[in-house]
VMD Tcl script that draws the C-alpha trace (Angstrom):
set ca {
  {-137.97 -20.57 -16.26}
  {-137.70 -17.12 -18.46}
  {-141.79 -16.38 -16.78}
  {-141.79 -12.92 -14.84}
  {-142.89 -14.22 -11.57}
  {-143.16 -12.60 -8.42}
  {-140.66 -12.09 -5.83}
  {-140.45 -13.53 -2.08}
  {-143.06 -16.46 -1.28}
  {-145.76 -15.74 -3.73}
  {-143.02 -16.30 -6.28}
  {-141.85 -19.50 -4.97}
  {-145.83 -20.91 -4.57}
  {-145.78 -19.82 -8.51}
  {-143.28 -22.12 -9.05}
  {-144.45 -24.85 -7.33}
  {-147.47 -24.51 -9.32}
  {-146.16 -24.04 -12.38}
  {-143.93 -27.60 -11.81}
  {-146.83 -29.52 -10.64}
  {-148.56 -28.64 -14.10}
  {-145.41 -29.87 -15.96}
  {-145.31 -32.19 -14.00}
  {-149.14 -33.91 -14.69}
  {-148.38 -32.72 -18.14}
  {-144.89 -35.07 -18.28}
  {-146.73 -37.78 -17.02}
  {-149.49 -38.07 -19.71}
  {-146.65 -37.47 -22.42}
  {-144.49 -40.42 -21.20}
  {-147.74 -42.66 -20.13}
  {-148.72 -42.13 -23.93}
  {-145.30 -42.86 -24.97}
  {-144.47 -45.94 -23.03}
  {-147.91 -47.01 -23.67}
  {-147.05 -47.05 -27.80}
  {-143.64 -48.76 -26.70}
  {-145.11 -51.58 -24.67}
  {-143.26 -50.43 -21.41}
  {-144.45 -50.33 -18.41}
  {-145.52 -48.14 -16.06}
  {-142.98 -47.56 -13.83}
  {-140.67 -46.53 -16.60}
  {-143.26 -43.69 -17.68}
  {-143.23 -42.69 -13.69}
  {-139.67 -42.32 -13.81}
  {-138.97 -40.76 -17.14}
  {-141.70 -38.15 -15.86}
  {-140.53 -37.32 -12.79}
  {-136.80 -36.55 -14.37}
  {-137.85 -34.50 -17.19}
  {-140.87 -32.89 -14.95}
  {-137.66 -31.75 -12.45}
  {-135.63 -30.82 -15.39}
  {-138.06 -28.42 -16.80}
  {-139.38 -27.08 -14.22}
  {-136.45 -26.34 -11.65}
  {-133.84 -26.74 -13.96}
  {-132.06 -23.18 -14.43}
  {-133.30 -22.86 -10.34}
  {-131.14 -25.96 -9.41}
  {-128.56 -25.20 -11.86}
  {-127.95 -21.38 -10.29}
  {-128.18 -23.20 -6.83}
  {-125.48 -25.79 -7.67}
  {-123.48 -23.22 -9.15}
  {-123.26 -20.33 -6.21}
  {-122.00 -24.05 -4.07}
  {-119.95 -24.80 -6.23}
  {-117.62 -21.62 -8.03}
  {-115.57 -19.82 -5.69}
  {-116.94 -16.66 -5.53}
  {-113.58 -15.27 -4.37}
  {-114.59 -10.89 -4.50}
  {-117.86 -9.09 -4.40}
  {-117.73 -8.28 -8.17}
  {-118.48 -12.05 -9.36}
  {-120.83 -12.25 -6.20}
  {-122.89 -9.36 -7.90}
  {-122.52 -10.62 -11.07}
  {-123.44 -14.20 -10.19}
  {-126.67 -12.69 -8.07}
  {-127.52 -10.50 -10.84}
  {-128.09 -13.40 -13.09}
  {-130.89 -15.16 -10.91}
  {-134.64 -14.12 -10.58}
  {-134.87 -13.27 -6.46}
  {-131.60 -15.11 -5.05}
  {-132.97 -14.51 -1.63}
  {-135.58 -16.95 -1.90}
  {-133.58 -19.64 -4.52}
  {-133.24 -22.06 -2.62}
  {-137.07 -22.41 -0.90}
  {-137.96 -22.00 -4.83}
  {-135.99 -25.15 -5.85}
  {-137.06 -27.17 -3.31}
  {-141.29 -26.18 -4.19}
  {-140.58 -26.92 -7.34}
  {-138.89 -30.00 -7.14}
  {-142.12 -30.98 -4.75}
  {-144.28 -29.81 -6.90}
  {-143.03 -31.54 -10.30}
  {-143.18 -34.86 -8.37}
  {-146.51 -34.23 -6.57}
  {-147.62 -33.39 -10.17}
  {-146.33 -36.84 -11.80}
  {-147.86 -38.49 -8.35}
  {-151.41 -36.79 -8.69}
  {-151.46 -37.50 -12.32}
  {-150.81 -40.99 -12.08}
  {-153.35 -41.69 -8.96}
  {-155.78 -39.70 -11.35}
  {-155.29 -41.66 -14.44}
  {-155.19 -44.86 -11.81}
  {-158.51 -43.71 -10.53}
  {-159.87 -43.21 -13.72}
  {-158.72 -46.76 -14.78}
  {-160.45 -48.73 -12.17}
  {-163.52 -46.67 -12.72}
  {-164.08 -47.87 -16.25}
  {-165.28 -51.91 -17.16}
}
mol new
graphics top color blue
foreach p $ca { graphics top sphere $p radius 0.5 }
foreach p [lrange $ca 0 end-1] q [lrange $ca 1 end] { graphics top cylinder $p $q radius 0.2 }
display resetview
């Protein structure tokens, strides 16, 4: 995400935010969509939750994955590699909350629009 959030824990509780939003928001696009399809539910679940994570944690999974993977083989790609990532001390905790919170979003949407389903005749 290109959004100027903090740094340390109150960044990473941004981001979970930020991913359960997209992710209540990628729920009601796909429900709509599968809905004018005639799928079924459990195809707009899934299709939520993978473009919810995508979105939201991408570029955050992406620069995890990649500091695994690449040999970082001298401190000059090591700085450049770190310089490239919003708060690198606290990547991985932010990856995780927003992963979390892009499914707890699709989740909470879902029970929400369930809810609001059996409440109507």
């Amino acid at each position: 995400m290109n959004l100027p959030l903090h740094s340390g824990w109150p960044g990473v509780m941004e981001s979970a935010l930020i991913a359960f939003a997209i992710g209540m928001l990628c729920f009601g696009f796909w429900r709509w969509l599968c809905r004018r399809a005639g799928w079924g539910e459990a195809r707009a679940i899934g299709w939520a939750c993978v473009s919810a994570i995508a979105i939201a944690a991408g570029i955050d999974s992406w620069n995890l994955f990649y500091l695994g993977v690449v040999r970082l083989e001298s401190p000059l790609y090591a700085r450049v590699a770190l310089a490239k990532m919003h708060d690198p001390d606290f990547l991985g905790a932010r990856v995780f909350m927003a992963w979390a919170g892009a499914l707890c979003g699709v989740v909470a949407a879902w029970a929400l629009l369930q809810r609001r389903k059996r409440a109507s005749p």
